[in-house]
C-alpha positions as CSV (number, residue, x, y, z in Angstrom):
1,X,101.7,123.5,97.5
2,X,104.0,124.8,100.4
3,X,107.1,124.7,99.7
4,X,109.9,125.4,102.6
5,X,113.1,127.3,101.5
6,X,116.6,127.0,103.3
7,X,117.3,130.7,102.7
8,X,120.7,130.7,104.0
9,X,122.0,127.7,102.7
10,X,124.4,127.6,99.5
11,X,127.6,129.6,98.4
12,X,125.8,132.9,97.4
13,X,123.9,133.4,100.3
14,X,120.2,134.5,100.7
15,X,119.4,136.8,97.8
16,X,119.8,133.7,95.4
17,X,117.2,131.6,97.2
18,X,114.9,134.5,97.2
19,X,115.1,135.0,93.8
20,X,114.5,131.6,92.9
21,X,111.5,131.7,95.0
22,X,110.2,134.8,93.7
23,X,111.2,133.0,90.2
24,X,109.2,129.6,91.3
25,X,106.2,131.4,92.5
26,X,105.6,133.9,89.4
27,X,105.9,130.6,87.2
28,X,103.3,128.7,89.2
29,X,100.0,129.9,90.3
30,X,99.6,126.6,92.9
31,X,103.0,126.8,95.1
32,X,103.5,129.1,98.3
33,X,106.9,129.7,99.4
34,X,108.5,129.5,102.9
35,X,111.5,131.0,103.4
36,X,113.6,130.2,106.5
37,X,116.3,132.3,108.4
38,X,116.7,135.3,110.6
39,X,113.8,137.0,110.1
40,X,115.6,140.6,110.5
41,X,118.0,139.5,107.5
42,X,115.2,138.1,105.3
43,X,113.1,141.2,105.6
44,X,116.2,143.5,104.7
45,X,117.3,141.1,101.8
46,X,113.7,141.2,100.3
47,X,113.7,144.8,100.4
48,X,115.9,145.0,97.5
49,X,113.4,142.9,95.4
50,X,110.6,144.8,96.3
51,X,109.3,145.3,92.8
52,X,108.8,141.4,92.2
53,X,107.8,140.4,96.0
54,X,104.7,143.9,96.3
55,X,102.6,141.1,93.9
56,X,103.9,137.9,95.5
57,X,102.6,139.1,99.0
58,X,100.4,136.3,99.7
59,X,102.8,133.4,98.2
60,X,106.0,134.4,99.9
61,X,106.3,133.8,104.2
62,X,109.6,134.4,106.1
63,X,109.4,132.5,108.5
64,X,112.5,132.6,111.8
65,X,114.9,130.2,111.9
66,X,117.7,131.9,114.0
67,X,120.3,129.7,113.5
68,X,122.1,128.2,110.5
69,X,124.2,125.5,110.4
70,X,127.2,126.1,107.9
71,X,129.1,124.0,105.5
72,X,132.4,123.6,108.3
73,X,130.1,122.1,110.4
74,X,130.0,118.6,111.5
75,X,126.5,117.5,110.3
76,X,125.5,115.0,113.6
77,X,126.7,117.3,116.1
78,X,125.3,120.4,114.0
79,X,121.9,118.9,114.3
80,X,122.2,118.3,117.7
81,X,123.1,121.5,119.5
82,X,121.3,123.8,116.5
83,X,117.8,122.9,116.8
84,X,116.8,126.1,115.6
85,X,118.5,125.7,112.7
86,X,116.4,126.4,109.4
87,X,117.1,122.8,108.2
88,X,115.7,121.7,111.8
89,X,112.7,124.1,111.5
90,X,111.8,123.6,108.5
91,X,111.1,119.9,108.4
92,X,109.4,120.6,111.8
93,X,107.4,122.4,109.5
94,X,107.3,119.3,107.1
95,X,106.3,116.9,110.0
96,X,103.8,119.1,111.6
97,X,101.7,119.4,108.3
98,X,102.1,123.3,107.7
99,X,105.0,122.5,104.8
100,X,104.8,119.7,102.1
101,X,108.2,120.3,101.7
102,X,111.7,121.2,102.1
103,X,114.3,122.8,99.6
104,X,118.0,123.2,101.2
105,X,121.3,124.3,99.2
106,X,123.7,124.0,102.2
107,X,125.0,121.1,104.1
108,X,123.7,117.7,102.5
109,X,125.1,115.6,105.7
110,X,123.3,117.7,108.2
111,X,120.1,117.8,105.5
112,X,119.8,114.7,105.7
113,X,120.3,113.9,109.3
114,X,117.9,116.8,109.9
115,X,115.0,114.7,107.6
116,X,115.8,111.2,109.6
117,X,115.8,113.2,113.5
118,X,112.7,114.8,112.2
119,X,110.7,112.5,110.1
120,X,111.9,109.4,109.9
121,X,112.4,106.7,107.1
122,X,109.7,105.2,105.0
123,X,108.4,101.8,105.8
124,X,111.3,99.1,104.6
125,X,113.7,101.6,103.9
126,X,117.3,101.2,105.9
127,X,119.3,104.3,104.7
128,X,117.6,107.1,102.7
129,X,119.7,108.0,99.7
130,X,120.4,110.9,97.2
131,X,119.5,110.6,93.6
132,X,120.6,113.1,90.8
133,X,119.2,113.4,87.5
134,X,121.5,114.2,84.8
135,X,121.9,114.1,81.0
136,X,122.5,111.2,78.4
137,X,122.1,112.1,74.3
138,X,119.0,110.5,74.5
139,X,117.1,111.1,78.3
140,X,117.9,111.9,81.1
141,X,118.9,109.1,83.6
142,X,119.1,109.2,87.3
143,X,122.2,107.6,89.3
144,X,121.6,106.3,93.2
145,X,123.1,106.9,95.4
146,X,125.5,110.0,94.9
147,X,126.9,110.6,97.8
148,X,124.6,109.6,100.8
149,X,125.9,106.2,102.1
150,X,129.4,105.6,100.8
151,X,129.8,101.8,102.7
152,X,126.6,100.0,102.1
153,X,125.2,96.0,101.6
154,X,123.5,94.8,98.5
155,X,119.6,95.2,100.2
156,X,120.4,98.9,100.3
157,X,121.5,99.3,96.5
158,X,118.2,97.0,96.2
159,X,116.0,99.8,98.6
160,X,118.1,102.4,96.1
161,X,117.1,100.8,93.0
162,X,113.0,100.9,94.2
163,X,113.2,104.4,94.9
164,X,115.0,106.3,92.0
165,X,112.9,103.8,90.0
166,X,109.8,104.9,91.5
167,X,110.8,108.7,91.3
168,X,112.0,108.2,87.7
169,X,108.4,106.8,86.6
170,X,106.2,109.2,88.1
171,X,108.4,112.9,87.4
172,X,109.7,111.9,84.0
173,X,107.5,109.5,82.7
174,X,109.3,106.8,82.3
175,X,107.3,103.1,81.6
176,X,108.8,100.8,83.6
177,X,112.3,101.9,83.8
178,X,115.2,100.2,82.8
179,X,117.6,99.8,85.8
180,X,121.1,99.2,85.8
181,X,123.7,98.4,88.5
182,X,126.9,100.0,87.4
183,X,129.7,97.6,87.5
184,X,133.7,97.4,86.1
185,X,132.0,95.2,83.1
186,X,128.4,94.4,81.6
187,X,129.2,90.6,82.3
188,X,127.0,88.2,85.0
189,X,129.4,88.1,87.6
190,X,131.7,91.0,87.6
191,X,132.4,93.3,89.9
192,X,133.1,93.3,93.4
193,X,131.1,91.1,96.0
194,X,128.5,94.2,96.8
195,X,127.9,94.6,93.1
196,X,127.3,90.5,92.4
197,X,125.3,90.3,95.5
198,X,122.9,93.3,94.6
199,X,122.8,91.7,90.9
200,X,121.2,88.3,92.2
201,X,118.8,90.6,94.5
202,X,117.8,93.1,91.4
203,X,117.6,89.8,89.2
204,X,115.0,88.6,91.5
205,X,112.8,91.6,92.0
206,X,109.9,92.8,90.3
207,X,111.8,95.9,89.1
208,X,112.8,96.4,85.2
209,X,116.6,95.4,85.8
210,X,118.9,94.9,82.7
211,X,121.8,93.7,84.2
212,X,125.3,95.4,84.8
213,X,126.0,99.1,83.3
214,X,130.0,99.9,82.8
215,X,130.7,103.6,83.6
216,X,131.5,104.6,79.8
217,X,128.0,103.9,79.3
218,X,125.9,106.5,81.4
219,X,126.3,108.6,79.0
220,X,124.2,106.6,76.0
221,X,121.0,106.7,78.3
222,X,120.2,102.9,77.3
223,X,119.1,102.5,80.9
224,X,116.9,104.9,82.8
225,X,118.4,104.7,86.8
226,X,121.5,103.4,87.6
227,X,122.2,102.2,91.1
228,X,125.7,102.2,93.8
229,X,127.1,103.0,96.0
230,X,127.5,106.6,97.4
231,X,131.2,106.5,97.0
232,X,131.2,105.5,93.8
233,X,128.1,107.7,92.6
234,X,129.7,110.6,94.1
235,X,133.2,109.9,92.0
236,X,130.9,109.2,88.9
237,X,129.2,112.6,89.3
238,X,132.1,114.6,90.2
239,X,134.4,113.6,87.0
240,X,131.0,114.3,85.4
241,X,130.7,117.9,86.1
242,X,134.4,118.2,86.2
243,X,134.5,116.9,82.3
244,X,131.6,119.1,81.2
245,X,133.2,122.5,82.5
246,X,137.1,120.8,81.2
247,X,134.9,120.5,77.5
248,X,133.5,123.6,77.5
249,X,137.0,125.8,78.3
250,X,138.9,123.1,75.7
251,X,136.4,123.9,73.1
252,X,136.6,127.7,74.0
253,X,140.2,127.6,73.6
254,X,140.2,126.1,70.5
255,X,137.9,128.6,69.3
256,X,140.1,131.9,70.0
257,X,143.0,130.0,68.0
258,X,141.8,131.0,64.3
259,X,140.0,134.2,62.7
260,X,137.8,131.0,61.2
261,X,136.9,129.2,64.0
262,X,135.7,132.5,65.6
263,X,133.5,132.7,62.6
264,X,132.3,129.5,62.4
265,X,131.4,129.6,66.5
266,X,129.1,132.6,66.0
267,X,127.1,130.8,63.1
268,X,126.4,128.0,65.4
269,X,126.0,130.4,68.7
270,X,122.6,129.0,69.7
271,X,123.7,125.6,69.2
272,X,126.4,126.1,71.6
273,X,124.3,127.6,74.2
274,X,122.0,124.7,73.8
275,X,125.0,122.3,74.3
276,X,125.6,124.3,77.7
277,X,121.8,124.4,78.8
278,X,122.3,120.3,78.5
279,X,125.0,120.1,80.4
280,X,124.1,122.9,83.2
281,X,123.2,121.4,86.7
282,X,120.8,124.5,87.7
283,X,118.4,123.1,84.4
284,X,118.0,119.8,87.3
285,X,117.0,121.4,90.6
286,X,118.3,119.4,92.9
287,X,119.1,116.0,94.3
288,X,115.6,113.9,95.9
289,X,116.4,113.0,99.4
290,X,114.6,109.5,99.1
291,X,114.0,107.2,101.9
292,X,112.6,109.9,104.6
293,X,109.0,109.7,105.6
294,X,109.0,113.3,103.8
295,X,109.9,114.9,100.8
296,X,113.4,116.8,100.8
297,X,115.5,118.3,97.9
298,X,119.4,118.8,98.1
299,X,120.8,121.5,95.6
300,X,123.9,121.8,94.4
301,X,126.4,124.4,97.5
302,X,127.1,126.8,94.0
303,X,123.1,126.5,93.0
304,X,122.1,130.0,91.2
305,X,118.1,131.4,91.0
306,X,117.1,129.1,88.6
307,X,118.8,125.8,90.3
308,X,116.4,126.8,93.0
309,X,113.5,127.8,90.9
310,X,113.6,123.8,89.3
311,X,114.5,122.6,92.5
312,X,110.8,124.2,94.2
313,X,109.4,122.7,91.0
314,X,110.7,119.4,91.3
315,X,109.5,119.1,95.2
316,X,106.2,120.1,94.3
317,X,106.3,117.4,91.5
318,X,107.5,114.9,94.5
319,X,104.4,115.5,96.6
320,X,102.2,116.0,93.7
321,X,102.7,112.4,92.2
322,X,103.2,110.7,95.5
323,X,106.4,109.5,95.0
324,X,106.5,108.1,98.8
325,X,103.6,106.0,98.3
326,X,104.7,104.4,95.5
327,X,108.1,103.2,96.8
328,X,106.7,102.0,100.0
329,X,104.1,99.9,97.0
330,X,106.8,98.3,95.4
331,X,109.4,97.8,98.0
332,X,105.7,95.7,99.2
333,X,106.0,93.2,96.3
334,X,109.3,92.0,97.0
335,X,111.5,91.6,100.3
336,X,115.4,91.8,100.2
């Protein structure tokens, strides 16, 4: 399983990705890492690992991608005048056969108009989307789109609703999973005309749909995938992360007050880290770029070694259960 790395995307610059490769590779015996960027920085960077990469030889390839396009830049135009960028190469490398697939931490816009220039949508599919996994106290769910396609019609919150339910069965195992279109109330009929329009279309479909979700409940994990809008998904995720982190500092606060709390928080130390593990975004990988005639994974700008490490695993998991085929199957039995 090849697997190409966007070296120089994300916040914290090369020597994350490579240890997440070096981390990914070490864990499975099957996957082969590509990493893209200036060759001459790669080499030097890898240097510094040298102890985990002398074994690793023959599963870690740098491969030259001179140019990188960078967070500031405007992702249509950045696509067009850097075609040497290591987003551009590498799904070349995707298209041409030599890479199953690509892993990027750096700009999402220009990821994903990279993976349409270069590969094109799947068969039925109008906009590719993003879909994030994240936790519930029960499972986790995934929520489509988050940030791809914030004006969209009710066929492609359909198309959304097809792919992260075709994604959720075959990497987590989910039976037939319970969709939900989230919505102001759980009520047939409210909402705004997108929502009530995409509820007659999911009503009709052959998917496991189970009517309206409300936002205070993607939390119980009662439904598997929810679907909206990108705007909306990307507001749901946001205040998401932003009220894990705001919990965690509260409850640290609260902690230092008393001598007994102190006490009390290292009795229950490992419960606390497993609390944080939950809630940590690196324990995910990354966002599935869904929709592209491909496979594609966007991490998280801030992603740290073991973001990337899950995010490798989860595109291997991608190509390995043929999640492509089995949207373009379902999106077969039924016609928005």
């Amino acid at each position: 399983m090849r697997i190409a790395l966007d070296a120089m995307g994300g916040d914290r610059g090369p020597g994350m990705a490579i240890q997440g490769a070096l981390a990914a590779v070490q864990e499975k015996s099957d996957l082969h890492v590509i990493l893209l960027g200036p060759r001459p920085l790669l080499e030097e960077q890898i240097a510094g690992y040298s102890s985990g990469w002398h074994g690793l030889r023959d599963r870690i390839t740098l491969y030259h991608a001179p140019e990188v396009i960078t967070m500031d830049d405007l992702p249509v135009e950045a696509v067009r005048k850097k075609k040497e960028a290591t987003v551009m190469v590498g799904f070349d490398l995707v298209k041409n056969g030599e890479a199953d697939a690509l892993v990027s931490a750096g700009n999402s816009g220009a990821t994903m108009a990279a993976a349409i220039k270069k590969l094109g949508r799947l068969p039925g599919i109008s906009r590719p989307g993003l879909g994030s996994f994240f936790p519930t106290v029960k499972k986790p769910v995934m929520l489509m789109d988050i940030g791809a396609n914030v004006d969209c019609r009710p066929q492609h919150l359909y198309q959304f609703a097809v792919m992260a339910s075709s994604c959720s069965h075959l990497l987590l195992n989910y039976d037939r999973p319970r969709v939900g279109l989230l919505s102001i109330g759980e009520e047939t009929g409210k909402g705004n005309a997108l929502v009530k329009e995409t509820y007659d279309l999911l009503k009709r479909s052959p998917l496991n749909f189970v009517g309206n979700v409300e936002g205070r409940d993607v939390w119980k994990g009662d439904v598997d995938v929810i679907v909206c809008d990108g705007f909306v998904g990307n507001i749901a995720l946001k205040v998401s992360e932003g009220l894990a982190e705001a919990a965690m500092q509260m409850l640290k606060r609260e902690i230092m007050k008393t001598w007994r709390a102190k006490v009390g928080s290292l009795l229950i130390r490992g419960a606390f880290a497993g609390f944080k593990k939950q809630l940590d975004y690196a324990e995910y990988g990354g966002a599935p770029l869904l929709g592209i005639d491909g496979t594609g994974i966007i991490c998280h700008g801030a992603s740290n070694a073991i973001a990337i490490r899950n995010a490798i695993e989860v595109a291997a998991n991608m190509v390995r259960n043929r999640v492509n085929d089995a949207i373009v199957h379902t999106l077969g039995e039924y016609t928005a």
